[in-house]
C-alpha positions in Angstrom: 0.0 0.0 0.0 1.1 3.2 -0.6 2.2 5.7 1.6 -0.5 8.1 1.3 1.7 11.7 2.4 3.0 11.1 -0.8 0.8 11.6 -3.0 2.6 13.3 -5.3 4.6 10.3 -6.5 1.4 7.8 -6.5 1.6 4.8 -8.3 -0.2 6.0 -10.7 1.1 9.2 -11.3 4.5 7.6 -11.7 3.0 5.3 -14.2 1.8 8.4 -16.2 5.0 10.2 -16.2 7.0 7.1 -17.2 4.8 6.6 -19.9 5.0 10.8 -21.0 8.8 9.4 -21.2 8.3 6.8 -23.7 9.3 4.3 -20.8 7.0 1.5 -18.9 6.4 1.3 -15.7 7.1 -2.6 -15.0 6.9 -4.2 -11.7 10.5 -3.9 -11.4 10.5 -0.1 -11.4 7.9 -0.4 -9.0 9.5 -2.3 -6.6 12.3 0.0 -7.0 10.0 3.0 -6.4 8.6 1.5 -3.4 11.9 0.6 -1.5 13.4 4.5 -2.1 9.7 5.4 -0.6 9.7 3.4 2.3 13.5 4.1 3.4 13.9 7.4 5.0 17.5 7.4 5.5 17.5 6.7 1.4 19.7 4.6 0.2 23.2 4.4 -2.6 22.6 3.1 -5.7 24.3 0.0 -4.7 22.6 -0.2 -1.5 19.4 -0.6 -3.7 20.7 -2.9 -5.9 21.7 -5.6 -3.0 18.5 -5.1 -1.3 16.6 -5.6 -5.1 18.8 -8.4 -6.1 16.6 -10.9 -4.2 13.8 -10.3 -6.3 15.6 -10.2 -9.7 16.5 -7.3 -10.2 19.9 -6.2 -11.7 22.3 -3.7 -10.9 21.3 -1.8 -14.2 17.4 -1.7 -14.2 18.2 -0.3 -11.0 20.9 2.6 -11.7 18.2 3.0 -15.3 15.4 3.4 -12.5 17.0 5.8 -10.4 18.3 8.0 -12.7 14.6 8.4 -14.4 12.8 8.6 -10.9 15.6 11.7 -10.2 14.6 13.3 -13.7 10.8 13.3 -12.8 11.5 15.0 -9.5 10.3 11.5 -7.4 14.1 11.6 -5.8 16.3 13.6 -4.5 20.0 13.4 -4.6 22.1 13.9 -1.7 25.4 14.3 -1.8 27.4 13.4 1.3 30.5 14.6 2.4 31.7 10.8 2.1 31.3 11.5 -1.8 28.7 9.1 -2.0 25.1 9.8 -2.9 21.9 8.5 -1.5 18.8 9.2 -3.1 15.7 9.7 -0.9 11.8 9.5 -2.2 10.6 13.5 -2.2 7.4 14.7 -0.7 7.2 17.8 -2.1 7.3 19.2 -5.8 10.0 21.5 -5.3 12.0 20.9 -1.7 15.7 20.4 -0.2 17.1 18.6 2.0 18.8 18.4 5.8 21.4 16.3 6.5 22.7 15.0 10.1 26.5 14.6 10.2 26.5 12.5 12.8 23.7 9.6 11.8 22.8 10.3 8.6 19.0 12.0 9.0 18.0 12.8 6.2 15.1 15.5 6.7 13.2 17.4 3.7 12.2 21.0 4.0 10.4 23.5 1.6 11.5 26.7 2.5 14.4 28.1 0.2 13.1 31.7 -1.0 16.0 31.9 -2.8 14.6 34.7 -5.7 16.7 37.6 -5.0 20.5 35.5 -4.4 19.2 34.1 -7.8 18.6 36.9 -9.5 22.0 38.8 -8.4 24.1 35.2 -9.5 22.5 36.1 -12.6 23.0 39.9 -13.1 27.1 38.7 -11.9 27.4 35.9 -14.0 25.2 36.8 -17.1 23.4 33.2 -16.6 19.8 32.9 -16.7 18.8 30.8 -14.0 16.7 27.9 -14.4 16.9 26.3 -10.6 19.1 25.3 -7.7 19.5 22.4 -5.6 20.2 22.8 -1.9 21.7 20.4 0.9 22.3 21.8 4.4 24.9 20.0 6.8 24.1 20.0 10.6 23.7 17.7 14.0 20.2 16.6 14.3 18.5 17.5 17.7 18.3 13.9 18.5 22.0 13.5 17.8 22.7 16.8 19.8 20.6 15.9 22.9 22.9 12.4 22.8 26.0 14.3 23.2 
């Protein structure tokens, strides 16, 4: 069953926006879909792939999955200071992520008014601007109150 918060990346919606691709949305992709929503922490590309391996599914479909759920907006990609990058289902159409140093808490947030540092990048640069991505590094307060 779905998680129902998220309804912006239904089952059915995916299946629609996979199919805007020119791409089907097997029960592989599904079952890829549904571990990256049901593991808050997200997980590595290879991470998946061990966990999906059980049910048949290769390495490849996998990394092919991912990399078309990120282009429809259905995952974010963090990237850690480790260099490695986890992918986490997103809640929201446009949102950004909060990441604990110490454990690994991944939290999403909305808020990132970012208009006017865009518009000044652009009038600097001579770039027109056509988004942003932003991660923020920090000690949860679960982690903090541990310490």
């Amino acid at each position: 069953m779905m998680n129902s918060k998220r309804e912006l990346n239904t089952v059915n919606t995916l299946k629609k926006n996979f199919h805007r691709l020119g791409h089907r949305f097997t029960n592989q992709r599904e079952s890829i879909w549904r571990l990256f929503n049901n593991t808050p922490k997200g997980l590595t590309i290879p991470e998946a792939a061990d966990v999906l391996r059980k049910k048949g599914i290769g390495h490849a479909t996998v990394y092919r999955t991912v990399k078309t759920l990120q282009k429809l907006g259905c995952l974010h990609r963090v990237h850690l200071e480790s260099g490695e990058h986890r992918f986490v289902a997103r809640n929201q159409p446009h949102s950004h992520m909060l990441v604990c140093r110490s454990c690994g808490r991944l939290v999403e947030f909305e808020s990132c008014d970012l208009s006017i540092l865009e518009k000044l990048i652009a009038m600097e640069t001579g770039f027109q601007i056509e988004g942003h991505d932003l991660e923020l590094f920090g000690i949860c307060p679960q982690c903090r109150a541990s310490n």
